[in-house]
Structures are given as structure tokens and as C-alpha cells.
C-alpha positions as YAML, in Angstrom:
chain: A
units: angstrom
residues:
- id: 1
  name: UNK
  ca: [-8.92, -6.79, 34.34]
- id: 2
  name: UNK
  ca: [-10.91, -9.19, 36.58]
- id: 3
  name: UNK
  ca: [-13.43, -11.69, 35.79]
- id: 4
  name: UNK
  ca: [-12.98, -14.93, 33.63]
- id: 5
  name: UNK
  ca: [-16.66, -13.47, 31.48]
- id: 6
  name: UNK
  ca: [-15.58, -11.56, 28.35]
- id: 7
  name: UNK
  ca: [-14.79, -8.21, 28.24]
- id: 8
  name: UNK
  ca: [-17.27, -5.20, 27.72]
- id: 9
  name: UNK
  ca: [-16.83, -2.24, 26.74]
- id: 10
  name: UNK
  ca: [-18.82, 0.41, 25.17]
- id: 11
  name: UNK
  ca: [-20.67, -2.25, 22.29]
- id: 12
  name: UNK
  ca: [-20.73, -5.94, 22.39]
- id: 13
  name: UNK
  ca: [-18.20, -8.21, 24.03]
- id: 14
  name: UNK
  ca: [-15.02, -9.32, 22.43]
- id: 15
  name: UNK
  ca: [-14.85, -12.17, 20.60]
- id: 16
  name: UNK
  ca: [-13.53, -14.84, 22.72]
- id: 17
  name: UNK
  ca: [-10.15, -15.31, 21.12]
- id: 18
  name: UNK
  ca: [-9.26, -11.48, 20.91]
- id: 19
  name: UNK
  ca: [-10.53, -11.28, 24.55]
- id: 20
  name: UNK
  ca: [-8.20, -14.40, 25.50]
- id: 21
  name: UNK
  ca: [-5.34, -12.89, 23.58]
- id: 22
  name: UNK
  ca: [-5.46, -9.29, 25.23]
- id: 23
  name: UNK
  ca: [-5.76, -11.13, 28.67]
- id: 24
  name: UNK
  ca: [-2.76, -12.85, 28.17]
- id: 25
  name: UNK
  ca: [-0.69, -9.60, 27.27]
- id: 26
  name: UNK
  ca: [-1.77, -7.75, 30.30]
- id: 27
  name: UNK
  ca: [-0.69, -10.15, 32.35]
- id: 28
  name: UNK
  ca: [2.70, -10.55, 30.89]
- id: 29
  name: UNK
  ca: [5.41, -8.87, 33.22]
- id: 30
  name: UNK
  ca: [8.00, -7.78, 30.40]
- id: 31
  name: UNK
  ca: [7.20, -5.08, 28.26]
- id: 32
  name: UNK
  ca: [5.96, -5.61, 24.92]
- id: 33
  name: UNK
  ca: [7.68, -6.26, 22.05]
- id: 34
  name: UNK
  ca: [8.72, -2.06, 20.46]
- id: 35
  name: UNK
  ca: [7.33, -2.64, 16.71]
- id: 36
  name: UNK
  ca: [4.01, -3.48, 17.20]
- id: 37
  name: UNK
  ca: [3.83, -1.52, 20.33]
- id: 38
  name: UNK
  ca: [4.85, 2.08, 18.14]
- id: 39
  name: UNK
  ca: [2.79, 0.88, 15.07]
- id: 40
  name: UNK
  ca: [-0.15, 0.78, 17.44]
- id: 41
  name: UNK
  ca: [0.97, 4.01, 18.57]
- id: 42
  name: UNK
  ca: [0.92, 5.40, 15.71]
- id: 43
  name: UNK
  ca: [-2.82, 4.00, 15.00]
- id: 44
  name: UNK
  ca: [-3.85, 5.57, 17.74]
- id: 45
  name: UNK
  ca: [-2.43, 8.95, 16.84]
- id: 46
  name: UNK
  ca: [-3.76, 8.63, 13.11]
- id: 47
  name: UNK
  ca: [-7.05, 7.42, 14.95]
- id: 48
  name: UNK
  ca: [-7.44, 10.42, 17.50]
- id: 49
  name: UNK
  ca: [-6.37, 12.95, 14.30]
- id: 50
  name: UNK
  ca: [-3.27, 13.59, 16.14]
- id: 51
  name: UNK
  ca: [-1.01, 13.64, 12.52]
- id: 52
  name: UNK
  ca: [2.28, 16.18, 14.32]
- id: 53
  name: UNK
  ca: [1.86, 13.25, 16.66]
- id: 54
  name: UNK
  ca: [1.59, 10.35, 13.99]
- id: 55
  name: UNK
  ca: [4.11, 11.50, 11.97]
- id: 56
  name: UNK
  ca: [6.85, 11.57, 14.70]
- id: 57
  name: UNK
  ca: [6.64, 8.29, 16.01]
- id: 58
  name: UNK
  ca: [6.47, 7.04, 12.51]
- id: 59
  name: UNK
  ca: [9.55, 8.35, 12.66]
- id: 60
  name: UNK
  ca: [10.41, 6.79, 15.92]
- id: 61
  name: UNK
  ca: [9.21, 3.65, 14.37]
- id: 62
  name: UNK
  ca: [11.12, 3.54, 11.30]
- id: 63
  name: UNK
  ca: [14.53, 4.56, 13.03]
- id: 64
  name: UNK
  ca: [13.88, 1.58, 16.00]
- id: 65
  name: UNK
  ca: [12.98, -0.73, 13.14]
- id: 66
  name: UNK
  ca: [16.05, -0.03, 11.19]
- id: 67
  name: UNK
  ca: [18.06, -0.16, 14.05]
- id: 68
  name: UNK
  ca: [17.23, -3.65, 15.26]
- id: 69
  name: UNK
  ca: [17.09, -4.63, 11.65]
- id: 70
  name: UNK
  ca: [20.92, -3.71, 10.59]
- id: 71
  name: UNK
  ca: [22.08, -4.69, 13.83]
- id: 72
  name: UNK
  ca: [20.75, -8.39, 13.61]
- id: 73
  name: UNK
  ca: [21.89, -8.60, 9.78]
- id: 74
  name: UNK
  ca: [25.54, -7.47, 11.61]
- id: 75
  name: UNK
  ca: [25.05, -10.47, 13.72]
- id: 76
  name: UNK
  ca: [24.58, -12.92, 11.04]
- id: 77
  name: UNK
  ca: [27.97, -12.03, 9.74]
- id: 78
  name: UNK
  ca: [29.60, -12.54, 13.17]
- id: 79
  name: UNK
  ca: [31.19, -9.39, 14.49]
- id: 80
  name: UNK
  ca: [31.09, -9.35, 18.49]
- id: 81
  name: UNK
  ca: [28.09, -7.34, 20.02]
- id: 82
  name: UNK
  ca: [30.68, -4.41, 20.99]
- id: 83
  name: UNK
  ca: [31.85, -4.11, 17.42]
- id: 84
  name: UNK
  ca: [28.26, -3.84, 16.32]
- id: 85
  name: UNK
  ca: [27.21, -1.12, 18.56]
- id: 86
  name: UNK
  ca: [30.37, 1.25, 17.98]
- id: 87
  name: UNK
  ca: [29.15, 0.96, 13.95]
- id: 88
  name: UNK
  ca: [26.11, 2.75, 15.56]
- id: 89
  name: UNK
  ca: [28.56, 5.66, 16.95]
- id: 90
  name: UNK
  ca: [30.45, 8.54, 15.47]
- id: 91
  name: UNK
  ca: [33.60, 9.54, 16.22]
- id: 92
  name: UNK
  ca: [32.37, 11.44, 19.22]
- id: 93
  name: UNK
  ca: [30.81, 9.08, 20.84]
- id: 94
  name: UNK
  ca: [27.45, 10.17, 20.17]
- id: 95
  name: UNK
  ca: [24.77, 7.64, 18.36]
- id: 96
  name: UNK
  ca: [24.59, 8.26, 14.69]
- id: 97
  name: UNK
  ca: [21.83, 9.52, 12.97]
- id: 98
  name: UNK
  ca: [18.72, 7.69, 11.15]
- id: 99
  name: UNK
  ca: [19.92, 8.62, 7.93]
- id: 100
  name: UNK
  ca: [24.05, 7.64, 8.58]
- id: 101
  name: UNK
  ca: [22.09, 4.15, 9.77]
- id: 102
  name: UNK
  ca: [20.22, 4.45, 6.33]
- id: 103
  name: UNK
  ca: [22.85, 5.25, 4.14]
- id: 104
  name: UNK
  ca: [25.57, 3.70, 5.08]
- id: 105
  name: UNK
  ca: [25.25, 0.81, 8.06]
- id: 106
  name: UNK
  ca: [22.32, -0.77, 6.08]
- id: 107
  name: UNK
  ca: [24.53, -1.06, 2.73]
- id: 108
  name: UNK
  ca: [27.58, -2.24, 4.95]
- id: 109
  name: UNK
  ca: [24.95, -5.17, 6.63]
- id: 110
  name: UNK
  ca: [23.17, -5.86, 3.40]
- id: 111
  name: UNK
  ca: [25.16, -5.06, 0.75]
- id: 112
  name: UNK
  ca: [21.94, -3.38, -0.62]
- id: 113
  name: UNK
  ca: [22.34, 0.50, -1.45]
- id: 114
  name: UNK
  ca: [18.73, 1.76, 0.40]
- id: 115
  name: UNK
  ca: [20.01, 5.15, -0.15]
- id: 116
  name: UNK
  ca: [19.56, 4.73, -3.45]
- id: 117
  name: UNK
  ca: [15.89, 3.13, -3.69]
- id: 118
  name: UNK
  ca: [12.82, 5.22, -4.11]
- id: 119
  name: UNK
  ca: [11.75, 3.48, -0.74]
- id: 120
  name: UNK
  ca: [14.43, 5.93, 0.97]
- id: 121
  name: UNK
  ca: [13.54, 9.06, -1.21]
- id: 122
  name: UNK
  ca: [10.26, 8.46, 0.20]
- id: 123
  name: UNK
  ca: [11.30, 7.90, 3.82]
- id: 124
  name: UNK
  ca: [13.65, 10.62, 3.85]
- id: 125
  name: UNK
  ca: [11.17, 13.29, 2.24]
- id: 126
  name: UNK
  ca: [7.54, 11.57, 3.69]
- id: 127
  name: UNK
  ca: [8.96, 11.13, 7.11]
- id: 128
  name: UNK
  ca: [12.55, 12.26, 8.11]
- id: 129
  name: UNK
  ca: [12.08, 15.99, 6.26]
- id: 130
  name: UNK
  ca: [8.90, 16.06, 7.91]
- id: 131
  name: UNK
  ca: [9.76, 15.11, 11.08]
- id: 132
  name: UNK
  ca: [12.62, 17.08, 11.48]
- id: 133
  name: UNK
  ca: [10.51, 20.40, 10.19]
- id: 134
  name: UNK
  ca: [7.61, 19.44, 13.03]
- id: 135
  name: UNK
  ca: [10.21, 18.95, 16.24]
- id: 136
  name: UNK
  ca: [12.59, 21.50, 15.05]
- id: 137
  name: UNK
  ca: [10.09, 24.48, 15.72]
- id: 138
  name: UNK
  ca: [9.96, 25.00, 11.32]
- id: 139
  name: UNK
  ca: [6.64, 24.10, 11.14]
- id: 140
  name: UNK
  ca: [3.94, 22.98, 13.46]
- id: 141
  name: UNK
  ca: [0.89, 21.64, 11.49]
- id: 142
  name: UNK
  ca: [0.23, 18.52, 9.61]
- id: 143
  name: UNK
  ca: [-2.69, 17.07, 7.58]
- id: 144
  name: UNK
  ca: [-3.92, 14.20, 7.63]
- id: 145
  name: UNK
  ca: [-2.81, 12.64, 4.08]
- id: 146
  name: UNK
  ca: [0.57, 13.41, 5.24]
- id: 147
  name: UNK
  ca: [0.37, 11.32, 8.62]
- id: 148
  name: UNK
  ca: [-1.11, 8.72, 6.37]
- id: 149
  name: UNK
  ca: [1.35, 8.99, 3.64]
- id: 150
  name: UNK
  ca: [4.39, 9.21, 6.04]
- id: 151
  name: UNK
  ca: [3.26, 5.99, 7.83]
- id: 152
  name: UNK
  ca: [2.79, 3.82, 4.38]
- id: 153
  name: UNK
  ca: [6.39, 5.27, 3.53]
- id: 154
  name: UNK
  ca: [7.93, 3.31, 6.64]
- id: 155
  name: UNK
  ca: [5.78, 0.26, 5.56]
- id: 156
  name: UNK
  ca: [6.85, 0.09, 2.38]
- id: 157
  name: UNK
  ca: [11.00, 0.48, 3.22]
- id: 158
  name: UNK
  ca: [10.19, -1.69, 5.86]
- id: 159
  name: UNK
  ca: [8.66, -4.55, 3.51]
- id: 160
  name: UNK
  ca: [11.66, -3.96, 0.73]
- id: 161
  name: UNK
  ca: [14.25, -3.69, 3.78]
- id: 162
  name: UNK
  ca: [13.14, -7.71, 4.83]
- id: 163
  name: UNK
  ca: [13.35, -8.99, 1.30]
- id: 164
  name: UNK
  ca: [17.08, -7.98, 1.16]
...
């Protein structure tokens, strides 16, 4: 983007503070931060009536989310960065799996049982189930009310996840 005017598109200009605010994050040189950059994603996808699409990064979303979420309640207790990320490995080596970080890591950071919630019973049929069917070759189609229900599902754990 060039020009200090507002930018046009196909309709009116932007209002100047939502024209100011997108010029500034062009012009930053790190990446964005991942959240808000997946949600948006996943906006998009919902937007464009790509649900397969939608409903994968949602799960992409949710498993970042947790991620970053049980690893900084880890930190808060104290353990050194290297003892945090081998919680997030099995035995083998290999990373563990959304629902091991679910079940088990999220209890052990928060002392909260999410595994037991109807906030994971949601996640785990809405999204996880789902997502697992669509990039496992099971199924290949997805309607829209599912994208859309799959997406609120994340929201919801998410917003019950920060209140712990």
C-alpha cells in the first residue's frame, strides 16, 4: 500500500482509524500474532463457504490455542522451558496429541478436569471427530451449520479455558 489518502476498495473508503490500523500491520516486519491470524482464517473460510476448510483450521486453532495456553499456565508454576516442552512429548519423542494436551496437560497446569466439561464433549465431537473424519479420507463434505457449530465449540472451551 502507497499513498497517505484512505484506502479504496470496491465501496467507500475505510474509516480512518481501521485504515490507520491495517497500515500499521502491513508494515510490521514480524509476523502476526497466530490466534487472531487463524480466527481470521477461519472467517474467511466460513465467509468463502469453504466449511472442510473452516472446520480444519478450527481445529488448527483450538490445538495452537491450547497449546500456548497450558504451556504459559506451566510457566506460572516455574518449571524450566525444557521441562515444559518434554510434557508436550511422548515417550517416543513425537509431539502429543490435541486430546493427550486436553486431557491430561491442561488438568496437570490447571488443576481443572476439561476432559470432563461439556466444553470438551463438544470440542472433541464438533471439531476433533470431525476433523479427523475430513483429513483422514472418512468423509469429505461438510455443511455449513457444522463449520459454524465447530467454530463456536472452540470459542466457547476457549472462553471457559481463560476463566480457570
Amino acid at each position: 500500500m502507497h499513498g497517505n489518502g484512505p484506502a479504496f476498495m470496491f465501496g467507500p473508503g475505510l474509516d480512518g482509524a481501521v485504515d490507520a490500523r491495517l497500515r500499521a500491520a502491513v508494515a510490521k516486519t514480524e509476523p502476526p500474532e497466530i490466534g487472531p491470524t487463524l480466527d481470521a482464517d477461519i472467517l474467511d473460510h466460513l465467509d468463502l463457504h469453504e466449511w472442510r476448510l473452516a472446520v480444519i483450521q478450527t481445529a488448527v486453532f483450538f490445538e495452537a490455542w491450547l497449546s500456548r495456553f497450558a504451556r504459559a499456565r506451566f510457566a506460572q508454576a516455574g518449571p524450566s522451558p525444557s521441562a515444559i516442552e518434554a510434557k508436550f512429548l511422548r515417550s517416543d519423542g513425537q509431539p502429543k496429541s490435541a486430546t493427550a494436551i486436553a486431557k491430561n496437560l491442561v488438568k496437570e497446569a490447571t488443576g481443572v478436569d476439561f476432559s470432563a466439561t461439556t466444553e470438551y464433549d463438544n470440542w472433541a465431537k464438533e471439531v476433533r471427530d470431525l476433523r479427523n473424519d475430513l483429513v483422514h479420507g472418512k468423509r469429505f463434505d461438510v455443511t455449513h451449520s457444522e463449520a459454524i457449530r465447530a467454530h463456536e465449540a472452540v470459542h466457547v472451551a476457549i472462553a471457559l479455558l481463560q476463566t480457570q
